[in-house]
Structure formats: C-alpha cells, structure tokens
C-alpha positions in Angstrom: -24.1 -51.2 76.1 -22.3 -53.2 73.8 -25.3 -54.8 72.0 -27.2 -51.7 71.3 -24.4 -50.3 68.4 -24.9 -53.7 66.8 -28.7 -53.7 66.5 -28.8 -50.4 65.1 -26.0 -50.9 62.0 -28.3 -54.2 61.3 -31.4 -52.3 61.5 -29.6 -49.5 59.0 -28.4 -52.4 56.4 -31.9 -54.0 56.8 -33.3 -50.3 55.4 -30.8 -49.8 52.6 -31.5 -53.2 51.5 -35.6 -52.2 51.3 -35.2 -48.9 49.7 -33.1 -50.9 47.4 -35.6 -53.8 46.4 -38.3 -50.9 46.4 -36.5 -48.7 43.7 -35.9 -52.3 41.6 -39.3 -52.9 41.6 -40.1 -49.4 40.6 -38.3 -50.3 37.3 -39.7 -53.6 36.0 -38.6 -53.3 32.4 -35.1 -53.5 33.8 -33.5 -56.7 35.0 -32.7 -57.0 38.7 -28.9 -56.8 39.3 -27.5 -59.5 40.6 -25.7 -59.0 43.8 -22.2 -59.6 41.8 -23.2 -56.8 39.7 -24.3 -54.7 42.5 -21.3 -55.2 44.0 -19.0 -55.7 40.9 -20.8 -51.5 40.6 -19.3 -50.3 44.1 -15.7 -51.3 43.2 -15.9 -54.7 45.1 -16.7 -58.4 44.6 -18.1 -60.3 47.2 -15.4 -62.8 48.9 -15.7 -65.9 47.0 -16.3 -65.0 43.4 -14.0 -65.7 40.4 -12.7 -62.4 38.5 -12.5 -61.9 35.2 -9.6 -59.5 35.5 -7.3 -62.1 37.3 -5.2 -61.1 39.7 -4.6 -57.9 40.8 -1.3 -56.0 39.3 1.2 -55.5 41.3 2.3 -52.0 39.7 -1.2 -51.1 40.6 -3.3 -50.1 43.8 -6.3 -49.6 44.5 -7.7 -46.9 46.7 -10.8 -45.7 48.1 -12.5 -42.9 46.9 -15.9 -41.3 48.5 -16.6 -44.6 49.8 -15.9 -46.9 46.5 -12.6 -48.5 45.3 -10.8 -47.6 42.3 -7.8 -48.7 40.7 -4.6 -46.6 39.6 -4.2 -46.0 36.2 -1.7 -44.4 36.1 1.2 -46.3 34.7 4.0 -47.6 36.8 6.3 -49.2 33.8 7.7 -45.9 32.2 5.6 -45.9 29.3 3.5 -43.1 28.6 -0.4 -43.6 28.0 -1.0 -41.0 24.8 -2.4 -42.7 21.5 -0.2 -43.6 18.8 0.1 -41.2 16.0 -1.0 -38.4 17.8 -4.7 -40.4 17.3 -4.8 -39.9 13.6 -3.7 -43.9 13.5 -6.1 -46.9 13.6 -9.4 -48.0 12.3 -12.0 -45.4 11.3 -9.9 -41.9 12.4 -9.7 -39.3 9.9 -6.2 -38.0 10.3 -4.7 -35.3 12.6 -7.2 -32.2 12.4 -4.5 -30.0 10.5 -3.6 -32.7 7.7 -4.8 -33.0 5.0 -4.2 -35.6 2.0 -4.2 -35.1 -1.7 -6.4 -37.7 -3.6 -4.1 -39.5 -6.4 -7.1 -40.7 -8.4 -9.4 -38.0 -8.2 -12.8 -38.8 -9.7 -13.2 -38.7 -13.6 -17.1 -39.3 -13.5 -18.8 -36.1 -13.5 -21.9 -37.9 -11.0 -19.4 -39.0 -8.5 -20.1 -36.7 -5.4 -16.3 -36.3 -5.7 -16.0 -35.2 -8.9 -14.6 -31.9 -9.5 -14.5 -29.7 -12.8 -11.0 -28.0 -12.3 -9.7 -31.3 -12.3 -10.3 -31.9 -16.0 -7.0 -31.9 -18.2 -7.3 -28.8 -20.8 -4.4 -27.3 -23.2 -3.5 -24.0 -23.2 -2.8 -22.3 -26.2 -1.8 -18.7 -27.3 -4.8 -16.7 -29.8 -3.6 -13.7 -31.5 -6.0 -11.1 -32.1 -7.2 -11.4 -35.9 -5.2 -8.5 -37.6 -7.2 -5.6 -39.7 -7.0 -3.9 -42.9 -4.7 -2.0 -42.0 -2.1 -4.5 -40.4 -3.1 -7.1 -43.3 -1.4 -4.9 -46.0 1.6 -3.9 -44.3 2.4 -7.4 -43.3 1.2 -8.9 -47.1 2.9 -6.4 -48.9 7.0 -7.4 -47.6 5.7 -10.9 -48.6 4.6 -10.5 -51.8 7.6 -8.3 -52.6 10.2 -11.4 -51.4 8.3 -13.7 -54.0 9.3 -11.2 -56.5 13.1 -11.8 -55.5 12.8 -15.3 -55.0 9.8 -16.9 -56.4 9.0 -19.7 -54.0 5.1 -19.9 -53.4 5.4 -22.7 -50.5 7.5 -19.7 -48.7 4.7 -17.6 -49.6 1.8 -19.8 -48.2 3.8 -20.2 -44.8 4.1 -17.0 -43.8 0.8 -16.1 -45.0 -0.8 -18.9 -42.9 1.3 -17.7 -40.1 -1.0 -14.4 -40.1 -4.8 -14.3 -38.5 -6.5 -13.1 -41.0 -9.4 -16.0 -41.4 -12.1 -13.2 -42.3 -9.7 -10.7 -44.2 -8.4 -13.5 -46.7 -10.1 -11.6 -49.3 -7.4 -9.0 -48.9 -4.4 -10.9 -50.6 -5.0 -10.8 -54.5 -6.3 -7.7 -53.6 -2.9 -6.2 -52.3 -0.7 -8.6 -54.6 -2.1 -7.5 -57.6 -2.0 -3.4 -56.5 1.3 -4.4 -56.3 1.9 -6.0 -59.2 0.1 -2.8 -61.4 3.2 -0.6 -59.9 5.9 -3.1 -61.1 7.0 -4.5 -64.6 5.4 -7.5 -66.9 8.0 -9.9 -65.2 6.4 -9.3 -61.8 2.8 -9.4 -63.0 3.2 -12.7 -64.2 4.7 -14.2 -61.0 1.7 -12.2 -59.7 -0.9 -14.2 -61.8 1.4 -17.6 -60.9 0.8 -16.9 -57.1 -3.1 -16.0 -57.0 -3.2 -19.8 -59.1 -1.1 -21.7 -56.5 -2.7 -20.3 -53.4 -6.4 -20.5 -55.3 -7.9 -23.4 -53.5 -5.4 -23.8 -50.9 -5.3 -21.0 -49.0 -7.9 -18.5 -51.1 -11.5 -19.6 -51.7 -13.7 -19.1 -55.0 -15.5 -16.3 -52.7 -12.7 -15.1 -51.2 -11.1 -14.7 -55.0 -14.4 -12.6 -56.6 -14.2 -10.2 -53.5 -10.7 -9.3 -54.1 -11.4 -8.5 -57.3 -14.6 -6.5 -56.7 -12.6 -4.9 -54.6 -10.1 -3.9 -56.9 -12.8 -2.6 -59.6 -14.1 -0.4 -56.8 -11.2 1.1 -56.3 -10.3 1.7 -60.0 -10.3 5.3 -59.9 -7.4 5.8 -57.2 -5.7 2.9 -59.2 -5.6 4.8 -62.1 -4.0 7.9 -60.5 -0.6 5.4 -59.5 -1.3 3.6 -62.6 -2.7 5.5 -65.7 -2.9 2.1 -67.6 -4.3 0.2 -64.8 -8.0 -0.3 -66.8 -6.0 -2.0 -69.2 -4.1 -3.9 -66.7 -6.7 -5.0 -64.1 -8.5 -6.3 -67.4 -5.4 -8.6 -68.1 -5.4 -9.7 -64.2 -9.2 -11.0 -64.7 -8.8 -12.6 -68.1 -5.8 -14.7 -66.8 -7.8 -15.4 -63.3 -10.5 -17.2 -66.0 -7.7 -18.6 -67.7 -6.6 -20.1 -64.5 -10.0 -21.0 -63.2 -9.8 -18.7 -60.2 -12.6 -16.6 -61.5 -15.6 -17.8 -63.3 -16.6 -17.0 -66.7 -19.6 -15.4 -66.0 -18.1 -12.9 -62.8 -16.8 -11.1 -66.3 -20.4 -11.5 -68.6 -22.6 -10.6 -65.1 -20.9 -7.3 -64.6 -22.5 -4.9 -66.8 -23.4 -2.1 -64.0 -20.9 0.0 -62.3 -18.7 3.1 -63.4 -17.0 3.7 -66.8 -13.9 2.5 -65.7 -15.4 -0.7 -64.4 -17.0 -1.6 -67.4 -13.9 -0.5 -69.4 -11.8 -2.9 -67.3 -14.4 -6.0 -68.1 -14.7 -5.3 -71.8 -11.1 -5.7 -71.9 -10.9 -9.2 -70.3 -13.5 -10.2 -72.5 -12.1 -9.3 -75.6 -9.1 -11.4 -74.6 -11.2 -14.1 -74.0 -13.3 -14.3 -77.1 -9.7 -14.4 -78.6 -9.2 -17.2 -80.7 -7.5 -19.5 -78.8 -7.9 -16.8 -76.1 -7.4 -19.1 -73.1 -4.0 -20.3 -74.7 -2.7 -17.4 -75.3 -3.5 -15.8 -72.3 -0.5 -17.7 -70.2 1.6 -15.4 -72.6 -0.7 -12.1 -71.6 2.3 -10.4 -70.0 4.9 -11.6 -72.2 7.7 -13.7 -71.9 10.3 -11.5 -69.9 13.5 -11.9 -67.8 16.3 -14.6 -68.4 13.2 -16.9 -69.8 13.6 -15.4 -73.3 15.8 -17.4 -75.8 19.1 -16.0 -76.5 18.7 -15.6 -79.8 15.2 -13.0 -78.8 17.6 -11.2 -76.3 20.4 -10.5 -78.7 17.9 -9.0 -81.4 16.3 -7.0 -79.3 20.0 -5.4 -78.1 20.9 -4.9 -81.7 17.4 -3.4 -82.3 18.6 -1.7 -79.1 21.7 0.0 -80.7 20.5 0.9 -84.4 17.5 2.8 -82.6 20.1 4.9 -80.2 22.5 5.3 -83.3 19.5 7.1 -84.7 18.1 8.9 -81.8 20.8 9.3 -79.4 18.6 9.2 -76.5 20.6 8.0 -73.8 17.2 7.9 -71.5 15.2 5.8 -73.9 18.2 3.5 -74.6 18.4 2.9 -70.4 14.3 2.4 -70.6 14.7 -0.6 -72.9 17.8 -2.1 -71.9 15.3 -2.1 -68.2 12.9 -3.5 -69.9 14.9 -6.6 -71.1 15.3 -7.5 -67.0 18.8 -9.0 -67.8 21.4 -7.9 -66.0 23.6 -10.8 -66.1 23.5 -10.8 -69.7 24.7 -6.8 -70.1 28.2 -7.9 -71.0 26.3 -8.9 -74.9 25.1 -5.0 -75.0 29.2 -4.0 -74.6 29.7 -6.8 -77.2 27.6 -6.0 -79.9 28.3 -2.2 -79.3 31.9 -2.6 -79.8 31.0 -5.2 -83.2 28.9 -2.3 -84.5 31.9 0.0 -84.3 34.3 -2.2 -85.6 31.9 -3.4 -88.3 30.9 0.4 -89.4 34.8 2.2 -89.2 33.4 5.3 -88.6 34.2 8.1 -85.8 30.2 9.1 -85.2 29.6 5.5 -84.7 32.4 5.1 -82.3 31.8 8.3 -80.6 28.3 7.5 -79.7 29.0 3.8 -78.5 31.6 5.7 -76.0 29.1 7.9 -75.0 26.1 5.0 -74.3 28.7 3.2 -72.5 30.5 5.8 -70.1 26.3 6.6 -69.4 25.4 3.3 -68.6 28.9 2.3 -66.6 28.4 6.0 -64.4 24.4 5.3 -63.8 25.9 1.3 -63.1 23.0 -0.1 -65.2 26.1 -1.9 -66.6 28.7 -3.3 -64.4 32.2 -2.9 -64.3 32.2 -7.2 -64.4 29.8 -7.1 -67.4 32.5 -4.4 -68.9 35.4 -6.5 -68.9 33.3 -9.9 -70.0 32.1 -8.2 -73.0 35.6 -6.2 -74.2 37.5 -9.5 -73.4 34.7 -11.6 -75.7 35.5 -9.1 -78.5 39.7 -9.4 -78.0 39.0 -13.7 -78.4 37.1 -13.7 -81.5 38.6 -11.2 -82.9 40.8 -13.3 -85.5 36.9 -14.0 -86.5 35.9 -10.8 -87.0 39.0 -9.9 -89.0 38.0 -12.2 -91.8 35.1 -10.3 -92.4 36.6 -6.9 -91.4 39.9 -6.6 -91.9 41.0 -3.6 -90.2 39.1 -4.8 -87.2 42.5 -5.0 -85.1 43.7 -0.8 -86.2 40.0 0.3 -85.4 39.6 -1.9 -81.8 43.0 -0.3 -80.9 42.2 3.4 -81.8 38.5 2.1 -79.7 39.9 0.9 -76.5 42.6 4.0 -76.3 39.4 6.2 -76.5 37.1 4.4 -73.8 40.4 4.3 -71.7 40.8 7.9 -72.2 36.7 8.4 -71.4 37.6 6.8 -67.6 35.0 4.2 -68.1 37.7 1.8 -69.1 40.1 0.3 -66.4 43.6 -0.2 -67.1 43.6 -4.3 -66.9 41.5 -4.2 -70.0 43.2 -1.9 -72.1 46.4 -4.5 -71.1 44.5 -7.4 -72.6 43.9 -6.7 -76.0 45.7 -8.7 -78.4 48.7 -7.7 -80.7 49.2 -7.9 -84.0 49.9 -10.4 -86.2 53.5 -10.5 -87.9 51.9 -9.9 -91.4 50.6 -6.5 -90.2 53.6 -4.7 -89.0 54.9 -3.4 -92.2 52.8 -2.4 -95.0 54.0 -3.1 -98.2 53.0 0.7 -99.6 55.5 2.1 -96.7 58.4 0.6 -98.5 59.0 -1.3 -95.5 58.4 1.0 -92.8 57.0 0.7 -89.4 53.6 2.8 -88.8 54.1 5.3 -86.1 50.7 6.3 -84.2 50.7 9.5 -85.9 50.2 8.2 -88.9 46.7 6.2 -88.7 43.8 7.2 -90.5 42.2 8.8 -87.6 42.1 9.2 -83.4 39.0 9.3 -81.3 38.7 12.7 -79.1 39.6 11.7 -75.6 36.9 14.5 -74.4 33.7 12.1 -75.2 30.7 13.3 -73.2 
C-alpha cells in the first residue's frame, strides 16, 4: 500500500518531464533552457549551484506564491522605495509632467527646428499721424510769429522738425510768407532770411516752387487782406532768385495764368533785370528797425516833426513814428521836439509839440521812461543850447510848466530842471530888479488839447 503512492508521483514527474522536452522541441529556433534556468524560472535553484545574488538578506523572506517562490520587496530598513525627485531626476527623464523650463539661449538661426520669430529683439517706437493742412498752419503760424520776436532760425528748424509734416513741407514759405504780407518791411525781411536758412536743410528746390505756386494761385484772396500783395509777392520771388531758392527761369517760364499772376512775375523780373538787381535786392525791403544808423533815424524824426508842424495830423505823425520800429529810441522824438521849441520861441510851435506829446504818452506809443530820458537829455545840454539860443533856459521853464499842467508830465521831472545862472537873475534894463513870473513875455495855456 505503501509503494503504490510512490510509483504514481514518479510516473506523474516522468510525464511533465515529456510534455516538457516535447514543447522544447516544438520550438527549435529557441535554445533549450538549461535546468538552472528552468529552475532559476520557478523561484528556485537546484541544491548545489552557486548564486549570483549571494546570500539571502536577512530583512527579507521569501514566500510561496501559487506554487513558486518570491521574495519580499518590500523594505524592512525604514526607507521608502519612491524615485528621487519625484522621477523627473536622472539620465534621459524629461522633468515632472507639470514643469516646464525656459530656454536661456533660444535659437537665433531661423532653420533651427527651435527657432522662433517672437523671439527676435525689435524697438518700439511711437508714429504720430502725419498732420494736414489744416493742423500744418495753425501749428506753423505761432512759430513763425516767435521768429519775428526773437529771430533765432535753429529755434525755428527744431520745432519745425518736431512736426510730421514729411509730404506737407511745401506748406511753410507758403504760410510764412502770408504772414509776412500782413506785417511790416522789418518782418518781411526776417521772412526772406528764414525761407534762405531752411532752403536746403529742411525745404527742398521742389518743395520751394510749390509754395510759391501756391501762393500765385491764391493771389486773388491775398489781395483782399493785402491790396498791395501783387507787388509784394513779386518782391518775395525776386529775393528767393536772389537767394538761389528759386530758379531764374520758375520767373521767365510763367507766362500763363491770371492777370494778377502775371502782374506778380513781371514785377520780380523787373527787379531782376535791375542793374545790379541781385545786389540790390538784399536791400528790397529796406533797411528797418534798430539796424538803421543813428544819424538815418534822427533825420527821419526831424523830417518827422517839420511835417506834423505843418499838417498837424496826430494820426499820420503815430503812422511814421511806427514805421521807424524803434521804440527804445523814442526818448530822441521828446528830444528834438522840445529843441524845436526852444530853437523856434514861438507859442504855436510849443503848443503843438504839447499836443503830439500828451497823444503819444495817452496812446503809450511813447513811454513814460522814454519821457523822462528825453526831458532830462535836454536839462544836461542845455548850457549848449544856450550858446546858440540864449533864452533857451526862460522858454524850457515856461515849456515844462505847460506839459506839467497838460498831465503828461510827472512831477520828478518838472523838479529836475536846472536853475539859473547868477548872471541871469537881474536884468540890467530892470534897474536891478528881480523878474516876477507875471512879467515874462508870455505863458503857455494850461488847457492844451
């Protein structure tokens, strides 16, 4: 009974063994396993054989599991068996699947795969819309009349450089010298100075002929502001040829256009085919302002006076003492006025000096500082004066009571003229008598009008 369990476990290892070498041979492109590999494959070695392993742990166990042996892995030291860095460390990992890393050196080549356009450096910069007609002459026209006042053209080019007007250039003589057609020879001529300066610069040969065809075009509203303007805008071209910002034939080519046009070119031609035309044209609007000599500027203030002694116009006598464009040289107007009165000792020559002076000190074309420089030059040369009129000091007395009395005349002044000399205080015909003021040979009226 005993015997019979054994045969029939040998006769079941003896058939596992066949169906084994049977499903070997089944597979010949496959190397037999060796029986330490078959049973290195069911968790065992035979008894005998060296392992590579070495001796078993002692932390670790191994147990059976549907009929093969395992080991424990699990750890028996403490330490905890997750990969280090959450697995986004070692060799050929990409990182944590929520990181992500910023390239320091992006790629510059535009064929690496890499390369990306946004990545290119690029400047920003502001652009200002490029400003119209319109806008061009109200922001030209403040600039051109703050050259008048100061006459800088290097403030002049800034700002106009500061505008966008690339296409519209054509626009500045053509504003400056609209301008300048309103406003006195003095202007005009720093008009013709800036067009020259910024001629090159800042205003092309093109850009200089289009301004003035523009202007021509426009002659007939021009001439409604301006009733000399043909005359005027004829001057402006002749001096542009002068200057070489216009070509000598722009003036010789225009023979077509309205009567006014043609009006305004015959003009600049005639003062070209001046003898000496392109000389004298740098003098085409006169020498004006504190430029003249002194000598120019104190004629034309005597012409000034003879001419209102004549006419009495107080209105034509303010248009030409304008004119002159020198107001810090009014105190030689109260000079020679008061001169004329002492030099011609009469009362209708005194009364109309009061009466140009009281207009001119209440419309303050003359100002009270020019007043007193002029009175006070008067009281220091007077001892002059008396050598060629010798009753300069009675008549400059009875003259200063009277502007006093007129309320042009401040009291400071009045205080400052000089006294008498000691020879003049008693006349030898008065039998030694002192003169009272009732007894001079005549008073000014203090009602002057």
């Amino acid at each position: 009974m005993a015997a019979a369990p054994t045969g029939s476990s040998s006769c079941s290892e003896d058939k596992e063994v066949e169906q084994l070498i049977e499903q070997l041979s089944r597979s010949p492109s496959k190397e037999p396993s060796s029986p330490r590999k078959i049973e290195a494959k069911n968790g065992f070695l035979p008894p005998g054989s060296p392992s590579k392993r070495g001796p078993p742990s002692k932390c670790s166990k191994a147990r059976p599991y549907k009929g093969k042996l395992f080991k424990d892995r699990k750890s028996r030291s403490g330490m905890r068996g997750e990969p280090k860095k959450g697995g986004a460390g070692g060799k050929g990992t990409w990182g944590k699947a929520t990181e992500s890393y910023e390239d320091a050196s992006p790629a510059k080549d535009s064929r690496d795969p890499n390369y990306d356009s946004d990545d290119d450096p690029y400047v920003m910069d502001t652009i200002e819309p490029e400003l119209t007609e319109a806008q061009l002459e109200k922001y030209v026209e403040p600039i051109v009349k703050e050259y008048y006042d100061h006459g800088d053209i290097y403030e002049v080019a800034e700002s106009l450089r500061e505008l966008n007007i690339r296409s519209h250039r054509y626009e500045v003589p053509r504003v400056a010298v609209s301008i300048a057609m309103e406003h006195k020879a003095d202007h005009r001529e720093l008009t013709s100075r800036m067009l020259s300066d910024l001629f090159g610069e800042y205003i092309g040969a093109d850009e200089m002929m289009k301004g003035f065809d523009c202007l021509v075009s426009n002659l007939e509203d021009l001439v409604l502001d301006t009733p000399d303007a043909v005359e005027v805008l004829g001057s402006f071209i002749a001096r542009a040829v002068a200057d070489d910002c216009l070509p000598p034939v722009y003036v010789t080519n225009h023979k077509t256009g309205s009567e006014l046009a043609k009006s305004a070119f015959k003009h600049a031609n005639i003062l070209l085919k001046k003898s000496h035309g392109m000389m004298r044209l740098d003098n085409v609007w006169g020498v004006g302002g504190g430029r003249r000599p002194v000598k120019v500027l104190v004629n034309r203030i005597k012409l000034l006076l003879e001419e209102f002694l004549s006419s009495a116009d107080l209105k034509e006598a303010e248009r030409c003492l304008l004119d002159l464009d020198v107001p810090h040289f009014h105190h030689e107007l109260v000079y020679e006025a008061v001169v004329l009165v002492l030099e011609r000792g009469t009362k209708a020559c005194a009364e109309k000096m009061i009466r140009l002076l009281k207009f001119f000190t209440d419309s303050n074309v003359v100002t009270p500082g020019q007043m007193k420089s002029g009175f006070l030059r008067v009281f220091g040369d007077l001892s002059d004066i008396c050598l060629d009129v010798p009753n300069a000091q009675h008549v400059l007395e009875q003259f200063v009571i009277a502007c006093f009395d007129a309320g042009f005349m401040s009291r400071e002044i009045s205080a400052a003229i000089p006294s008498r000399g000691r020879k003049r205080f008693v006349s030898e015909g008065d039998g030694g008598a002192f003169k009272s003021p009732n007894d001079l040979n005549w008073r000014l009226s203090s009602s002057v009008s």
